[in-house]
C-alpha positions in Angstrom: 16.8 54.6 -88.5 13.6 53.4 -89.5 10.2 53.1 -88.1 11.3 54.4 -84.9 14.2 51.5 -84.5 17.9 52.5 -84.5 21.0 49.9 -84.8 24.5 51.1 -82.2 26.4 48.9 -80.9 26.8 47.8 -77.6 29.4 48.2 -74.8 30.2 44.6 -76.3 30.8 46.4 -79.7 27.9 44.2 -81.1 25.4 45.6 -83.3 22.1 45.6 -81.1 18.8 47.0 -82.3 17.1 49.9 -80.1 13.4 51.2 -79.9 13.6 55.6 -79.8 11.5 56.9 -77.0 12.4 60.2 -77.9 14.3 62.9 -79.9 15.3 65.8 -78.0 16.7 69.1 -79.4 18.6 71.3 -76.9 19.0 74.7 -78.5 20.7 75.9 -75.5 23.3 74.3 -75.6 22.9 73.1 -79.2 23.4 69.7 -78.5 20.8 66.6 -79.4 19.7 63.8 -77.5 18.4 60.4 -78.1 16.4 58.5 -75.4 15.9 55.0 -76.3 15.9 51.5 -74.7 15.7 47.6 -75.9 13.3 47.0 -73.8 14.8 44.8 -71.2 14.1 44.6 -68.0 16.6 45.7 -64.7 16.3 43.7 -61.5 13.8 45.6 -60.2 11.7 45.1 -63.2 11.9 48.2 -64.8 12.6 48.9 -68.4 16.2 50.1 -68.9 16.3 52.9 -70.7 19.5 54.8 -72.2 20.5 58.7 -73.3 23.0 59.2 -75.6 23.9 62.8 -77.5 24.2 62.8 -81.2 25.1 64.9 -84.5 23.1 65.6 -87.3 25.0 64.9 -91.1 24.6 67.7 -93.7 22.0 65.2 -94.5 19.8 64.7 -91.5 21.0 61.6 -90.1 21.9 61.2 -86.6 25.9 60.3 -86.6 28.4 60.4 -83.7 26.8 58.9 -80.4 28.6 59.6 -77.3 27.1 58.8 -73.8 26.5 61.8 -71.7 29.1 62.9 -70.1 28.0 65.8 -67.0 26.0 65.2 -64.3 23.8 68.2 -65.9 23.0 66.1 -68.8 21.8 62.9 -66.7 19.8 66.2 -65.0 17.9 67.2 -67.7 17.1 63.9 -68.9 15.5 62.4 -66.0 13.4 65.8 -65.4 12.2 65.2 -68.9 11.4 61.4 -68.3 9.9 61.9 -64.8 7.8 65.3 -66.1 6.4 62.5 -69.0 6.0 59.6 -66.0 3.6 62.4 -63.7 1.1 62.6 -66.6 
């Protein structure tokens, strides 16, 4: 990761390059999530925007992205984003 840009690949399994909107640490469940998007556009015009849980290494880098996988997860992400929108 650097300034604020992180590298995954795709559903394509291409390597595509993603701005982070935001780092969130759940320590009630103890897992981390990253918010980020590429900035593209949906057909409505709104910028997509993606959630994806990861580890951190023994070294402090984020490792092992998986997409969320419970409807409690998509929850608590989208109150987070729309609490952030109302402001």
């Amino acid at each position: 990761m650097k300034d604020n840009y992180i590298t995954l690949k795709d559903k394509n399994g291409k390597k595509k390059e993603y701005r982070i909107l935001m780092n969130i640490e759940e320590t009630s469940n103890d897992v981390n999530y990253l918010v980020y998007t590429d900035d593209s556009k949906n057909k409505d015009g709104l910028v997509n925007v993606y959630a994806s849980t990861y580890v951190l290494s023994d070294k402090g880098n984020m490792t092992k992205f998986k997409d969320l996988e419970t409807q409690e997860e998509y929850e608590f992400i989208e109150k987070i984003l729309n609490s952030l929108e109302e402001k």
